[in-house]
C-alpha positions, -999 to 999 in steps of 0.1 A, spaced: 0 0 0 15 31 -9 14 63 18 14 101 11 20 134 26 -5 158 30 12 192 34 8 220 66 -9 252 48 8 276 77 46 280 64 44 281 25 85 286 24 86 257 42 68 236 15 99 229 -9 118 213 16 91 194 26 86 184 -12 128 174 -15 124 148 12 98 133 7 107 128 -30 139 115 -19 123 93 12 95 62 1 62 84 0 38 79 -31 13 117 -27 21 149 -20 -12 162 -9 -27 200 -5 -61 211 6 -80 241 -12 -94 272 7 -107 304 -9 -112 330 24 -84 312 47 -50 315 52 -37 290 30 -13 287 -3 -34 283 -34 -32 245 -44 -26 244 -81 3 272 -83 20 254 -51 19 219 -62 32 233 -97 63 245 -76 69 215 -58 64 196 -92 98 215 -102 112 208 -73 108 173 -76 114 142 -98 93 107 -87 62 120 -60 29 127 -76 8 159 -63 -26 157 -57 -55 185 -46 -68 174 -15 -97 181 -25 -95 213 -47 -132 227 -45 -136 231 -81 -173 256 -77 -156 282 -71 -127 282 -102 -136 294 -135 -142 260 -156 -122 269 -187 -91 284 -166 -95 252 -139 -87 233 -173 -60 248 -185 -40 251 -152 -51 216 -140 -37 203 -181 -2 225 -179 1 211 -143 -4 174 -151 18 181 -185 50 199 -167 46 170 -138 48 142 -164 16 130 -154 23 128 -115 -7 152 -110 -36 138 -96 -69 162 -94 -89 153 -59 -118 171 -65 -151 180 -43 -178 210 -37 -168 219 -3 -188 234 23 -178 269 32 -202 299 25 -175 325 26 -157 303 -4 -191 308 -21 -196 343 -15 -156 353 -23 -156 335 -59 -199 349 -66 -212 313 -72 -243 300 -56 -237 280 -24 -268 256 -29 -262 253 -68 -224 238 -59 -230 204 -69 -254 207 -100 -226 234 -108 -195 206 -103 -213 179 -122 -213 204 -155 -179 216 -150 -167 175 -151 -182 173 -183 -165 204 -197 -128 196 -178 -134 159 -202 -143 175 -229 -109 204 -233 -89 173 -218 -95 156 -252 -89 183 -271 -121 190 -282 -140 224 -289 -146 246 -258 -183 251 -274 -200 274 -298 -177 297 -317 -149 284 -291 -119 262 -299 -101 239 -280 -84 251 -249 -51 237 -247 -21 223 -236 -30 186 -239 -21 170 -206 0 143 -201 -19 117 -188 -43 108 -217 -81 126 -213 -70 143 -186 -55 135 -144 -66 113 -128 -98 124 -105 -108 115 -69 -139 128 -57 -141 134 -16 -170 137 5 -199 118 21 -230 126 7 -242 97 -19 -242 129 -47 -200 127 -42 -198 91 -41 -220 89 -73 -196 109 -91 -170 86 -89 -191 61 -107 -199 89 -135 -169 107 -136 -142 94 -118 -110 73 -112 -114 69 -75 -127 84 -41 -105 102 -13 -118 99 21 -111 124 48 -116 123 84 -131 97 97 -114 67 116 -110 31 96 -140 15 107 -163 42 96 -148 45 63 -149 7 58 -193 17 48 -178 45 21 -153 22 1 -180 -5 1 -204 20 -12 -182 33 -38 -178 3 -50 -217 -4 -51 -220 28 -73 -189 17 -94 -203 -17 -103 -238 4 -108 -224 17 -140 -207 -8 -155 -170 3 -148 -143 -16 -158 -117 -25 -128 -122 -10 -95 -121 23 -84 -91 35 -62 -96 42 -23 -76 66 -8 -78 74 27 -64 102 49 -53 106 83 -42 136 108 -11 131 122 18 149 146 49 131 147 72 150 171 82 173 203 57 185 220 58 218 205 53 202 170 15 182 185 9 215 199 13 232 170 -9 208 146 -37 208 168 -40 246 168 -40 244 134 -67 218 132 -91 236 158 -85 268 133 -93 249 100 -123 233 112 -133 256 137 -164 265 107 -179 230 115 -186 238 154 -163 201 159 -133 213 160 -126 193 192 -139 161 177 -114 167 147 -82 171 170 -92 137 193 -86 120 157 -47 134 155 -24 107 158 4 119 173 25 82 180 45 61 159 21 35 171 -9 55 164 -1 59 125 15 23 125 -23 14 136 -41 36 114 -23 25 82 -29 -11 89 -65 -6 96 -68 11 65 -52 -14 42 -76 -42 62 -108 -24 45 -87 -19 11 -70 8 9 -50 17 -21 -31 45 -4 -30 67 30 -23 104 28 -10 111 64 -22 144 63 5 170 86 -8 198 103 23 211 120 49 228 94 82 210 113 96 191 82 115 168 102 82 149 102 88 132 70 120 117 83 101 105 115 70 95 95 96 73 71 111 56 100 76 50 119 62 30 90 92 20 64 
């Protein structure tokens, strides 16, 4: 089973060195979440620097919340990005859930999804190379990775998971412990079989985690009780941070019992000595 990185969003510079050693350690993912009004790097221009920056580790949008990007532009930055990476760009895509995000980019918070499920069939369509529309052309570069990155859909609500039967190559699950997200790979594979898709999809879970000093768990759960403080659990969210070599060692094996293709230890503290510890703990 292969195991990613998801990267802290609170000390940008740090984020290159973060990329060089994982790159050079065992790791599969580099992962970065999307925010519109929060303090966070934007996802596609970072993980196009980190590309540079590296040679073997794919970069993945954890999950980009495509609503609020303009559908045409999302296509032509998510196409140079998977063509300058080689093809080790991986699109985890989803509507999110913020009102501010909605607000900031003018889109229509309760129109999100309707709004994502058209934008998919555009993204195909300018992957192939086809016509933008009407009195458009194509929209180009071509990526890499033949009609278009690879796509991971996240979120819980049976419209997400549906999308991965219709649109996608897999589904990325976020915070929730092993044996709840057992029920959401089974399901996505219900809906995958539902329409007739060839193969299986690919199940990708993630997982908080705080390898360090104490100043370094500290740290991460501040960060974690500032991210999700919108949801009004913030506390739940931080009694889910591993913060043990044990812990992940757990986590990781508990995911690969319910099929897990991949684990994206997700690191919310920006002390990049993590990487080191996290390759030890589990390699």
């Amino acid at each position: 089973m292969k195991i990613g990185l998801g990267l802290p969003i609170d000390d940008p510079a740090l984020l290159l060195t973060w990329a060089r050693r994982a790159d050079a350690g065992p790791f599969s993912t580099l992962g970065l979440l999307d925010r519109l009004v929060f303090d966070n790097p934007e996802p596609l221009v970072t993980l196009a620097t980190l590309a540079g920056a590296t040679s073997r580790i794919r970069v993945q949008t954890e999950v980009l919340i495509a609503p609020v990007h303009n559908t045409a532009l999302l296509a032509k930055q998510t196409a140079t990005l998977d063509r300058l990476s080689g093809g080790r760009f991986t699109l985890g895509i989803g509507v999110g859930g913020r009102a501010d995000d909605c607000l900031a980019a003018g889109i229509d918070l309760h129109r999100r999804g309707r709004r994502l499920d058209e934008q998919l069939t555009v993204l195909r369509r300018i992957w192939n190379g086809e016509p933008y529309g009407q009195d458009v052309g194509p929209i180009g570069p071509r990526p890499a990775t033949p009609g278009g990155p690879e796509i991971l859909f996240g979120g819980f609500a049976p419209a997400a998971l549906d999308r991965v039967g219709r649109f996608g190559d897999g589904f990325l699950g976020a915070a929730l412990p092993p044996a709840h997200m057992a029920g959401l790979f089974r399901d996505v594979e219900a809906v995958w079989r539902t329409y007739d898709r060839p193969g299986r999809p690919r199940l990708v879970a993630q997982a908080s985690v705080a390898l360090g000093p104490r100043s370094t768990v500290d740290r991460a759960l501040h960060n974690l009780r500032d991210y999700y403080a919108f949801t009004g659990r913030a506390d739940h969210m931080t009694k889910g941070l591993l913060t043990t070599a044990r812990e992940v060692r757990a986590a990781v094996g508990a995911f690969h019992d319910i099929g897990a293709d991949e684990v994206v230890l997700y690191c919310w503290a920006p002390d990049p000595d993590q990487v080191d510890r996290l390759a030890d703990a589990l390699f």
